[in-house]
C-alpha positions in Angstrom: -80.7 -65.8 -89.2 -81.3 -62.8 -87.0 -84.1 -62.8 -84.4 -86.3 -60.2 -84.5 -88.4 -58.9 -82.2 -92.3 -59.8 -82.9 -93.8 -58.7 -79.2 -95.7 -55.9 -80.4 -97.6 -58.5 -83.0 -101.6 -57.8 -82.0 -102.9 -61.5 -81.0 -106.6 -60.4 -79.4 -107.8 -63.5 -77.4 -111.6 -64.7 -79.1 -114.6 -65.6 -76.3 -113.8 -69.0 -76.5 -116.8 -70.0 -74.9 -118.4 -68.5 -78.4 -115.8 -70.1 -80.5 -116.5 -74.0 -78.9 -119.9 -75.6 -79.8 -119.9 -73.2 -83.2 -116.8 -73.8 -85.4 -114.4 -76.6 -86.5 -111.2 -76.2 -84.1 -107.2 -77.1 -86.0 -104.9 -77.4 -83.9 -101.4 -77.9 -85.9 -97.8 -77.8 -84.5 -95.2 -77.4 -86.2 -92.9 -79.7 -84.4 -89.3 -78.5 -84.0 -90.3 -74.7 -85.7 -87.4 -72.3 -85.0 -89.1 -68.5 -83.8 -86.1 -66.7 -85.7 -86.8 -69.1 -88.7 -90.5 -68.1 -88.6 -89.8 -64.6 -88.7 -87.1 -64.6 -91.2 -89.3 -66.2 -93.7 -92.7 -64.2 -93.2 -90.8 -61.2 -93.3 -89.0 -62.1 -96.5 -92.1 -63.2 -98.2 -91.2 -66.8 -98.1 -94.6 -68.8 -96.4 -97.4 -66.2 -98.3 -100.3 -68.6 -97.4 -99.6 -68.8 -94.0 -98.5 -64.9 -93.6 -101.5 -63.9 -94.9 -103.3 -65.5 -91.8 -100.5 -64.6 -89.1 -102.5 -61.3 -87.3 -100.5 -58.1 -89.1 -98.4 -60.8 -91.3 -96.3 -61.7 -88.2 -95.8 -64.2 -85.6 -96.1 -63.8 -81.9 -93.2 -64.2 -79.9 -94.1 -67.0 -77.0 -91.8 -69.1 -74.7 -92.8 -73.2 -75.7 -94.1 -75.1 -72.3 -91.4 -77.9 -72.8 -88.2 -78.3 -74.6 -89.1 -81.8 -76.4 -92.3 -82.6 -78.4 -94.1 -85.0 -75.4 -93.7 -82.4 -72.7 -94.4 -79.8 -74.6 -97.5 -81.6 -76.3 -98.9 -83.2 -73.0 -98.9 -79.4 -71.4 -100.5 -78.3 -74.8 -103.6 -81.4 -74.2 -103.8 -79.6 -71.1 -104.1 -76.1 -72.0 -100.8 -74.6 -72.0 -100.2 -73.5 -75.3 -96.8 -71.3 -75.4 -97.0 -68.5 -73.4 -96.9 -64.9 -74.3 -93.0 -63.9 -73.9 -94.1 -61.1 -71.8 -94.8 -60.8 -67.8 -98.1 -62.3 -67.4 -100.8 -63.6 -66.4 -102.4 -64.3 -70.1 -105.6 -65.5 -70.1 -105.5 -68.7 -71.6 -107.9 -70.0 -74.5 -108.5 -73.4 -73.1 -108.3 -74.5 -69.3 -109.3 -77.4 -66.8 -111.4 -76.0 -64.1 -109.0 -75.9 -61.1 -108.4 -74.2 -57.8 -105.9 -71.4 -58.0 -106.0 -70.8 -61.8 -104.4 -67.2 -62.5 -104.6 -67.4 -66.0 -108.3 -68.7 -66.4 -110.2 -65.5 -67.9 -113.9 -64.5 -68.7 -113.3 -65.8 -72.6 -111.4 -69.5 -71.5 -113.0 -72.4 -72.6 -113.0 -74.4 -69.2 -113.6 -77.8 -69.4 -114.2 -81.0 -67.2 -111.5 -83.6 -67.5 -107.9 -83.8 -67.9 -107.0 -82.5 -71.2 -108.8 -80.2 -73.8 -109.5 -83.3 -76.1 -111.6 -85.2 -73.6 -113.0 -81.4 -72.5 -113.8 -80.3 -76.5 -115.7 -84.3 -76.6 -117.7 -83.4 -73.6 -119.4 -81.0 -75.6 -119.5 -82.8 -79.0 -116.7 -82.5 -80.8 -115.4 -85.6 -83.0 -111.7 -85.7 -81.9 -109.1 -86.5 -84.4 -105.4 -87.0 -84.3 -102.7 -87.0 -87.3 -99.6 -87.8 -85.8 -95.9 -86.9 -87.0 -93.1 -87.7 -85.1 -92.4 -90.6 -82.9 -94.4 -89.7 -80.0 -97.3 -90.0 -82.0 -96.6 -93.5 -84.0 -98.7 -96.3 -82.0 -95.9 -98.2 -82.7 -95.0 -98.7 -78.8 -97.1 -97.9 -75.4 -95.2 -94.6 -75.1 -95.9 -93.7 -78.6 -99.6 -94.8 -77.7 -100.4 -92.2 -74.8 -101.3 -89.0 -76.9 -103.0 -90.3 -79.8 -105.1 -92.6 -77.0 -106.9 -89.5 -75.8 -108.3 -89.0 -79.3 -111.7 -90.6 -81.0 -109.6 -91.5 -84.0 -105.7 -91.6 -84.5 -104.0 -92.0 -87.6 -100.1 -92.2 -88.2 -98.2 -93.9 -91.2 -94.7 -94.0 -92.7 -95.7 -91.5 -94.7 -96.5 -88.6 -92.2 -93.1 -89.9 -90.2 -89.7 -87.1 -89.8 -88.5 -89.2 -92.5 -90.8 -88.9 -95.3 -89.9 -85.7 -97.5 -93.8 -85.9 -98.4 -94.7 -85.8 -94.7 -97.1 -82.8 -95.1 -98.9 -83.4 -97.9 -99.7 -87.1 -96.6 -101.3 -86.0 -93.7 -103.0 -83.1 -95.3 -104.6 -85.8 -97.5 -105.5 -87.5 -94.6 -107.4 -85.0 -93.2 -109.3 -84.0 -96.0 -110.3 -87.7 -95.8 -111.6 -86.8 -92.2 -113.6 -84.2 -93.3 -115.1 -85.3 -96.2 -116.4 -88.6 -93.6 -118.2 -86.2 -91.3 -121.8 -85.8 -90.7 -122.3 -82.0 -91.8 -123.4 -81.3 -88.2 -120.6 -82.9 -86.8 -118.2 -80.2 -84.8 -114.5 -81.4 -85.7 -111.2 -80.6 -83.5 -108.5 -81.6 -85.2 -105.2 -82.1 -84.4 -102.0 -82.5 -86.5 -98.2 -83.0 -85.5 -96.2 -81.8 -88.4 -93.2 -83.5 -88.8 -91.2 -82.0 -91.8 -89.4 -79.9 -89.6 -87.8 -82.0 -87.6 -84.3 -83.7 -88.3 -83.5 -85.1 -90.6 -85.0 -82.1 -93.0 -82.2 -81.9 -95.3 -84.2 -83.1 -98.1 -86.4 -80.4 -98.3 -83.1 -78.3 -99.5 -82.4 -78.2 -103.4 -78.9 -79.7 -103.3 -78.6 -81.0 -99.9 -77.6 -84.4 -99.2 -77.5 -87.0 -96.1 -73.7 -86.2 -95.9 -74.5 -82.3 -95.9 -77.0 -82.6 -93.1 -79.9 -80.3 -91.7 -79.1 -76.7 -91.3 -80.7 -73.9 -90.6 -81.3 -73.4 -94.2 -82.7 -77.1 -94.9 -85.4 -76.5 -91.8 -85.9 -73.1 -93.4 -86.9 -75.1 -96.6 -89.1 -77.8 -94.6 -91.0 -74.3 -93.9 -91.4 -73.3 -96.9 -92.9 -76.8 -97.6 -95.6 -77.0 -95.1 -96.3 -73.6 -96.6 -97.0 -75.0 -100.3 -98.9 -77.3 -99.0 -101.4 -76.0 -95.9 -103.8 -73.8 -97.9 -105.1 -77.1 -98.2 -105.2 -77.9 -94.6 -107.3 -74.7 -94.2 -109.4 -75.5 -96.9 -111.3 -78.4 -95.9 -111.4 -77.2 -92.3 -113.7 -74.3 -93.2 -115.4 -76.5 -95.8 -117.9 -77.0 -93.5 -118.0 -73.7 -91.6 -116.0 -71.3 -89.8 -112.5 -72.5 -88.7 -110.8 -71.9 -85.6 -107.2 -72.4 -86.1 -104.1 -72.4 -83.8 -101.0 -73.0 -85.6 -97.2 -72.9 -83.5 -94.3 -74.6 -82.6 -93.9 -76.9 -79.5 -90.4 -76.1 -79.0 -87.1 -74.8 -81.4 -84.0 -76.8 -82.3 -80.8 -75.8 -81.6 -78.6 -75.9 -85.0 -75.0 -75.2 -83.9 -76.0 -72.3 -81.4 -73.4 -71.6 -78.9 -72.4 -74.7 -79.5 -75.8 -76.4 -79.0 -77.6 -78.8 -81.1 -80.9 -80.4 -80.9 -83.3 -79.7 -78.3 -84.4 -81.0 -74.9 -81.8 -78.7 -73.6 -82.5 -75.4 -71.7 -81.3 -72.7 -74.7 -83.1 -69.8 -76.0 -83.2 -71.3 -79.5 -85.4 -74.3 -78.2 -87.7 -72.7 -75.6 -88.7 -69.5 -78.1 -91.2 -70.3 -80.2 -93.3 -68.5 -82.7 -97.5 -68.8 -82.7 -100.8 -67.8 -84.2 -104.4 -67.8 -83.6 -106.7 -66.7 -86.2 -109.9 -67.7 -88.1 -110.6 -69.1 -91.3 -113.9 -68.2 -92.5 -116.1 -70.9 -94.1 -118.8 -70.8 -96.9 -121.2 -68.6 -97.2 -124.6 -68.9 -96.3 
């Protein structure tokens, strides 16, 4: 798949400081999400519902602040989303109020604490986890840490990397949330999307365990979450206006230059692709 160039995508950075205390915040990553793959498929038409939400139809091009889903997501908790693949500083959306922050700007939400969870519930937010993958399981103290810094975690079989119905499991789930909240009740939610990551090969018509993931079968797992996440988007602006931030937490390697998986220091792991947009809520 070739990887083309999105830096020139227009992602203008919100007053956060407006957006916290008035809407419902999503954050959703798409664990394992390949930039190139991104690209490929909103240019070809292939994820409508979540194109017609990426700013100009396109994502922005951002290097991911770890190469594995804990790193990445514990830098995330604290405010470092993927970074714009440019020369910075970029002001950052989120920060914890610190000595010698370059990227802390006039519109950065910055919060008490040590992570944006514990910040966002400082101010009222309920805080709400869906995990995915392992690191998000409760099934052992490592798998505990993350989804500990939320008011409520949920993970089952179901939303786990091997569950071909992953997404639409945890999108039931948080409509579940939502329909349980007080209607004054600000909600950040949280969701670690799994279907991406290996094994994905059952999201391919005509794939099989002996076939394996490909870049075609996690092209596929895309296309999935994208059936499925109007959904998502739905009950998050049920309520009222929707804040969403929706990237990857780090790429895959599938072959490249003879790399495969991540955790490993190549181009096709640390790019990532990213969004931030709002979803507007009903009328008044």
């Amino acid at each position: 798949m070739n990887n083309r160039d999105m830096n020139d995508v227009d992602m203008s950075y919100p007053d956060m400081n407006e957006v916290v205390g008035q809407d419902d915040i999503l954050l959703l990553t798409l664990d394992t999400l390949r930039y190139d793959v991104a690209c490929e498929l909103a240019a070809g038409g292939r994820i409508p519902t979540l194109a017609s939400y990426l700013p100009g139809g396109r994502w922005e091009k951002r290097h991911a602040p770890g190469s594995f889903t804990y790193a990445s997501h514990q830098a995330i908790f604290a405010g470092f989303l993927p970074t714009p693949a440019s020369q910075g500083p970029h002001p950052r959306l989120f920060a914890a109020r610190f000595a010698g922050s370059e990227s802390t700007a006039d519109g950065t939400f910055v919060f008490e604490g040590p992570n944006v969870v514990d910040g966002l519930r400082q101010v009222g937010y309920r805080t709400v986890c869906i995990g995915g993958v392992g690191f998000f399981n409760k099934a052992a103290p490592l798998g505990s840490v993350m989804p500990s810094m939320f008011d409520e975690s949920y993970w089952e079989s179901r939303f786990g990397v091997t569950s071909p119905e992953s997404f639409e499991a945890q999108v039931e789930c948080a409509e579940t949330v939502v329909a349980g909240l007080e209607p004054d009740q600000k909600l950040f939610l949280f969701v670690n999307a799994a279907a991406l990551h290996q094994p994905n090969w059952f999201h391919l018509a005509g794939a099989s365990a002996e076939s394996g993931d490909t870049l075609q079968s996690h092209a596929a797992a895309l296309e999935y979450i994208d059936r499925h996440i109007a959904r998502l988007l739905q009950a998050m602006s049920s309520r009222r206006r929707c804040f969403a931030i929706v990237c990857s937490d780090h790429g895959t390697a599938y072959g490249d230059d003879g790399w495969t998986g991540h955790r490993l220091g190549h181009d096709s792991v640390w790019t990532v692709p990213y969004a931030h947009f709002f979803v507007e809520g009903p009328q008044q």
